[in-house]
Structure formats: C-alpha cells, structure tokens
C-alpha positions as CSV (number, residue, x, y, z in Angstrom):
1,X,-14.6,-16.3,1.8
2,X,-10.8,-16.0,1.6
3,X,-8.9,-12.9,0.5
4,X,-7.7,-14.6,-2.7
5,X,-11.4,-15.6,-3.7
6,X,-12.4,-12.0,-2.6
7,X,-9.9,-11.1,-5.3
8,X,-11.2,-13.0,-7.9
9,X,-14.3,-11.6,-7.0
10,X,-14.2,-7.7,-7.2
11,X,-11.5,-8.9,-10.2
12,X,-8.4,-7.6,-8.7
13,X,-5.2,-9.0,-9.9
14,X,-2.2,-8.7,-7.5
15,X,0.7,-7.3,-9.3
16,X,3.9,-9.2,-9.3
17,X,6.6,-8.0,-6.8
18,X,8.5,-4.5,-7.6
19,X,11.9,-5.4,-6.9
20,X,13.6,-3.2,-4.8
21,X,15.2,0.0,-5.9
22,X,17.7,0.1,-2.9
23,X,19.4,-2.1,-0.6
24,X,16.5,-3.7,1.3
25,X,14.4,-6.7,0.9
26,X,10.4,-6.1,0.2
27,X,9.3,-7.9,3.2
28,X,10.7,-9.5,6.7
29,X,8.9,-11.8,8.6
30,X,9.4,-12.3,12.4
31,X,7.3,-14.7,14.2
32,X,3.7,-14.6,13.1
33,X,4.0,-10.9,11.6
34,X,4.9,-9.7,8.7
35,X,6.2,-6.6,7.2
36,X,6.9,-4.7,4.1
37,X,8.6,-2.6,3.0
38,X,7.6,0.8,1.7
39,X,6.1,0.5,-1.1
40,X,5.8,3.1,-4.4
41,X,2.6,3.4,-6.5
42,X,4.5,1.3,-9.7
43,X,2.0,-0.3,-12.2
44,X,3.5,-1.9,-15.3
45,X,7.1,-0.4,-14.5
46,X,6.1,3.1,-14.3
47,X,5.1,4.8,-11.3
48,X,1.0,6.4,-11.4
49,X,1.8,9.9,-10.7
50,X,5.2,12.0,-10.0
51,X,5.1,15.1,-7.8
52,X,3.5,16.4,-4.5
53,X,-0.6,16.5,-3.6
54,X,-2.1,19.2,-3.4
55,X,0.4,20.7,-6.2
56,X,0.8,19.0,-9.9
57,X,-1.0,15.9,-8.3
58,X,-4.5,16.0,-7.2
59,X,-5.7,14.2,-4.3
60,X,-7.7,11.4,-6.3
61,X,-4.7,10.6,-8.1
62,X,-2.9,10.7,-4.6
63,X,-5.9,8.0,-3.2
64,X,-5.6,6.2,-6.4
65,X,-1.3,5.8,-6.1
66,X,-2.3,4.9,-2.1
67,X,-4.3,1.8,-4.0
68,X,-1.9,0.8,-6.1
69,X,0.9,1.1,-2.8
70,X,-1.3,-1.5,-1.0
71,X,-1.6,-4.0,-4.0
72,X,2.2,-3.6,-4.1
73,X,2.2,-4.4,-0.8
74,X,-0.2,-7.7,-1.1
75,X,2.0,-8.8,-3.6
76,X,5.0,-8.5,-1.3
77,X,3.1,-10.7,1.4
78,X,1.7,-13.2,-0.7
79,X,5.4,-13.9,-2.3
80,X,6.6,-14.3,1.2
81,X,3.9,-16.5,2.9
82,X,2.4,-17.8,-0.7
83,X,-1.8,-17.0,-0.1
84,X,-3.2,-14.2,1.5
85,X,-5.2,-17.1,2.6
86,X,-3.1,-17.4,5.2
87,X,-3.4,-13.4,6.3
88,X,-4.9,-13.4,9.4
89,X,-5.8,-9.9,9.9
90,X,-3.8,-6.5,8.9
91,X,-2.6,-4.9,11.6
92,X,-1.0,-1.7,10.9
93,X,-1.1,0.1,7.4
94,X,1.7,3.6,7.2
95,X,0.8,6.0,4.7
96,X,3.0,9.0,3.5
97,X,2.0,11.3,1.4
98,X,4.3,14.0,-0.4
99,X,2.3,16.8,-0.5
100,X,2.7,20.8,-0.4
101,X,2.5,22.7,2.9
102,X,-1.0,23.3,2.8
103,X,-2.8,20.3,1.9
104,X,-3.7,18.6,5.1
105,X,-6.2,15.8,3.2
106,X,-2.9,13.0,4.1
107,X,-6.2,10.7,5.8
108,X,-8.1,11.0,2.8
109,X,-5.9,10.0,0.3
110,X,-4.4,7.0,2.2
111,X,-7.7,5.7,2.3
112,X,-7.0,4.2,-1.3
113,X,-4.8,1.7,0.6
114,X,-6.9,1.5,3.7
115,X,-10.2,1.0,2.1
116,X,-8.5,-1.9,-0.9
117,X,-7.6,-3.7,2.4
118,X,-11.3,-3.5,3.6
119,X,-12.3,-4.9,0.2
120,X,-9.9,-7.8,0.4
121,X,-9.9,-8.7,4.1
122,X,-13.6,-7.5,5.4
123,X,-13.2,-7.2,9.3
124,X,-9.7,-8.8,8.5
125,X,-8.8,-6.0,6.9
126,X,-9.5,-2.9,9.9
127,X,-6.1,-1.8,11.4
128,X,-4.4,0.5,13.0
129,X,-3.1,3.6,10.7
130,X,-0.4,6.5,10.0
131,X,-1.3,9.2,7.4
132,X,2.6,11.4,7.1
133,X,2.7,14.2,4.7
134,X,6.2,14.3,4.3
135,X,8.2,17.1,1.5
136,X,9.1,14.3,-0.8
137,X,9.5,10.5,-1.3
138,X,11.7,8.6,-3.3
139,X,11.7,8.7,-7.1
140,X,9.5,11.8,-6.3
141,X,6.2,10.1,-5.9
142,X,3.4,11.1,-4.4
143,X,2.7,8.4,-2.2
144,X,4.8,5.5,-0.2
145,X,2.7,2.8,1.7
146,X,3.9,-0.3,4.1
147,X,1.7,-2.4,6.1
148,X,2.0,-5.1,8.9
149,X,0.3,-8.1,8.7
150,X,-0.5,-11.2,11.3
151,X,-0.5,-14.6,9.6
C-alpha cells in the first residue's frame, strides 16, 4: 500500500505547506534526496503549544507538536515531488526540543514525529534520528522537526 493510501486509511490529512517565516525555502532537493526545512508544530495558523517541556508544556503536548512538525514536514515533500508515493524511504528525521534544563525525555517526545512516519511509511518509514533539547526555538515553540527523505 502507498503512503498516500495509508493516509487515507488511518484518515490523516496532510496540511497544506506553512510558508516560511524567514528567508529560506521549505524544502531543497539534490539528486534523489530531499530535505526540509525545520519545521514548527503550526495547525490552522497557530502554533499547538508555546513554551519549553518540561516547564508550561508537558511532554504529551511536546510528542503531540513533534506530530504535527512531521505532517508539516510531509506536506513540504509532497509539494516538492507531488506523492509521497514516490518516497522511497525516510532517511534521517532531526528533532529539537525546547525544554528546561532538567527534562532529559527529548527521545520521547520526538517520537510523535518518528512514530507518524512509521504509520505512513511501515519499514519505509525507520531512519536514522537526532533528539536536541535546545533553550528555545523560534516563535518560542516547543518543538522544531526536519527530515531527509530518498525518492
């Protein structure tokens, strides 16, 4: 089954693209990879949760903004290569996390964006992965995701 039947399926709809809030372009392709940039947990034009985890945002709202990072991130490749038919596998996911100095669950909650991938791609979808807590992300969200993908 392909990814955009697998959508259907669990009845995921990909978002349209966020457009950029800086001077970059959501994805760039070079040979047979593709790459996006990060991407913020925006749904409807307004980001999920603002703040660090492990402070004012808890760490299922943090695995929950990693989900919505990774759709953002599908929607980014399909508008580039037009199906995520044509995804062969995902290759490398990089998760950062805003969090305060003692929460060390950075794994945990990017596996909102790991495990959607899983969902979508089945074996497709294992790769490589980067869980960053960092002090603080742009527009003060709690998470920023960006993935690699071979098509």
């Amino acid at each position: 089954m392909g990814a955009e039947a697998r959508l259907a399926e669990l009845g995921i709809t990909i978002p349209e693209v966020v457009p950029p809030v800086a001077a970059y372009q959501p994805t760039a392709r070079t040979g047979n990879l593709v790459f996006t940039s990060g991407q913020l947990p925006a749904k409807d034009g307004e980001m999920l949760a603002i703040g660090k985890v492990g402070g004012e945002v808890t760490e299922e709202e943090g695995y929950a903004c990693a989900r919505q990072c990774a759709l953002n991130a599908l929607a980014a490749v399909r508008a580039e290569i037009g199906s995520l038919d044509h995804v062969k596998r995902v290759v490398k996911v990089v998760a950062f996390v805003a969090s305060t100095t003692d929460f060390t669950g950075q794994p945990r909650v990017a596996n909102g964006a790991s495990e959607l991938l899983g969902e979508v791609f089945g074996e497709a979808g294992k790769h490589a992965r980067s869980a960053v807590g960092v002090p603080v992300l742009p527009l003060d969200v709690p998470v920023e995701v960006e993935i690699i993908v071979e098509v």
